[in-house]
C-alpha positions as CSV (number, residue, x, y, z in Angstrom):
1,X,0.0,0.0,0.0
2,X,1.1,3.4,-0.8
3,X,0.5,6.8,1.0
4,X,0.5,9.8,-0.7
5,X,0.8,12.9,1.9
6,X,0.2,16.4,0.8
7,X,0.9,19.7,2.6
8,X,2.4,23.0,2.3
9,X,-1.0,24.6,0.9
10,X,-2.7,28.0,2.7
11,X,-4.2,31.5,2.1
12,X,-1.8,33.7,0.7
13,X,-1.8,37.1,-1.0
14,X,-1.5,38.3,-4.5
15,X,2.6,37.8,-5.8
16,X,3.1,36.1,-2.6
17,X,4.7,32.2,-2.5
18,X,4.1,28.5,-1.2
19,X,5.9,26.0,-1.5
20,X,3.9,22.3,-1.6
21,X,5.2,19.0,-0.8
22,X,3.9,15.6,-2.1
23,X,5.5,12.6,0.1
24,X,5.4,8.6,-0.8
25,X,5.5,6.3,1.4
26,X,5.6,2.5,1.7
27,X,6.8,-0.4,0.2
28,X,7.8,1.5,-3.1
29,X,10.8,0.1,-5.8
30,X,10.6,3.1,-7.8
31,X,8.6,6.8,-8.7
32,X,8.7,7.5,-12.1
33,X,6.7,10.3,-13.4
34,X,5.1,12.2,-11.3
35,X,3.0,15.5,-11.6
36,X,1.0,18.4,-10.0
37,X,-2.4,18.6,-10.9
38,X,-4.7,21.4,-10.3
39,X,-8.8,22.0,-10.0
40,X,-10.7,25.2,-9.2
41,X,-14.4,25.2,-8.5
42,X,-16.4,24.5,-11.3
43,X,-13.3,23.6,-13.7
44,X,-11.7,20.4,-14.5
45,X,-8.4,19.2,-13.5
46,X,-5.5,20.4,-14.9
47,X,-1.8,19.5,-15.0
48,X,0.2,22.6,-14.0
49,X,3.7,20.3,-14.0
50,X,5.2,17.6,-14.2
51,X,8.7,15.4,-14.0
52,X,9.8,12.3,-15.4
53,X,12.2,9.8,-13.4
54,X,15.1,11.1,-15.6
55,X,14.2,15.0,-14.6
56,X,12.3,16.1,-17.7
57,X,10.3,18.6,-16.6
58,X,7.1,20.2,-18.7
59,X,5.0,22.9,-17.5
60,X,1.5,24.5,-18.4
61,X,2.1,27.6,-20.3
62,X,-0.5,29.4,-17.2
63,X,2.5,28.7,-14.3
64,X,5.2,28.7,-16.5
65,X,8.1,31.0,-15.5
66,X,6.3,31.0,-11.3
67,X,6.5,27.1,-10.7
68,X,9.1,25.2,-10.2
69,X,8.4,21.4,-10.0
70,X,11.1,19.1,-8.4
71,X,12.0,15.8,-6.5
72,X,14.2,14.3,-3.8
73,X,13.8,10.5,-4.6
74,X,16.0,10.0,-1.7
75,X,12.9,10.9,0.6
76,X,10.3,9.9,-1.8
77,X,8.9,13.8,-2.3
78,X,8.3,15.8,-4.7
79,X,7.5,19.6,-4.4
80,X,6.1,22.7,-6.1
81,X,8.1,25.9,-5.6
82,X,4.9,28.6,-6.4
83,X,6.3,32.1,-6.7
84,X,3.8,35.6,-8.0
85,X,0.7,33.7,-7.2
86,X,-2.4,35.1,-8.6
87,X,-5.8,34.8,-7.6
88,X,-6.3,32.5,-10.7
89,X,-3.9,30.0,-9.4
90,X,-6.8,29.5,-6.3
91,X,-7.2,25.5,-6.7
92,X,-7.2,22.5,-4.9
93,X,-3.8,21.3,-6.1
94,X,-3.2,17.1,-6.4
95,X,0.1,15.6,-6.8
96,X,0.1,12.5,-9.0
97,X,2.6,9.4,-9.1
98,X,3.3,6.6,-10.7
99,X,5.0,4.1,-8.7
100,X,6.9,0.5,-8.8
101,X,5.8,-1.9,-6.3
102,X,6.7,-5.7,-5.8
103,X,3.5,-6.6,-7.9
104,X,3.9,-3.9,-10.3
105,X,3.2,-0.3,-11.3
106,X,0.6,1.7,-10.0
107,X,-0.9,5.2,-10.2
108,X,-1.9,7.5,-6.9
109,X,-3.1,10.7,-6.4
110,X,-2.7,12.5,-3.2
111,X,-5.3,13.9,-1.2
112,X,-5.3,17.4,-2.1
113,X,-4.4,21.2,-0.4
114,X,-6.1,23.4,-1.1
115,X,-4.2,27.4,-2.2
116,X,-6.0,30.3,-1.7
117,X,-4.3,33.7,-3.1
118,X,-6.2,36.5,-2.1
119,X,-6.2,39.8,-0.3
């Protein structure tokens, strides 16, 4: 069984920054791809960035140049350095992996945080 455990999210204001941090846990052989979704109310999800095991890294064009997506496979986390947050970027934000376990590979979501930019 794998956990995925979210935090980092919050209320912030306009062209403030948060950083959030996705951590795996359990019996896990390897993370490939992984990736930080997005959803506002009344939209659908959206990826805002993602990372392959061998650190390619794409972004949407709507964060690009404010996000930073990276990972420490050493502790099983991946994070999303946020930086000039808008009100637009208000979202519940999901981080998504792809894992290796004994009986093979799996996909997880994490619970969701929810980020808040607003005066």
């Amino acid at each position: 069984q794998v956990q995925l455990v979210e935090s980092g999210g919050g209320l912030v204001q306009p062209g403030g920054s948060l950083r959030l941090s996705c951590a795996a846990s359990g019996s896990i052989f390897s993370i490939s791809n992984v990736g930080w979704y997005r959803q506002a109310p009344g939209k659908q999800r959206e990826l805002c960035a993602a990372i392959t095991s061998g650190g390619t890294i794409n972004y949407a064009d709507s964060v690009k140049g404010r996000f930073t997506i990276s990972r420490d496979n050493a502790k099983s986390t991946v994070y999303l350095q946020m930086n000039s947050l808008k009100p637009e970027d208000t979202a519940i934000y999901y981080c998504n992996v792809n894992v290796g376990l004994e009986s093979g590979k799996y996909n997880y979501w994490g619970q969701g945080t929810q980020v808040t930019v607003s005066s």
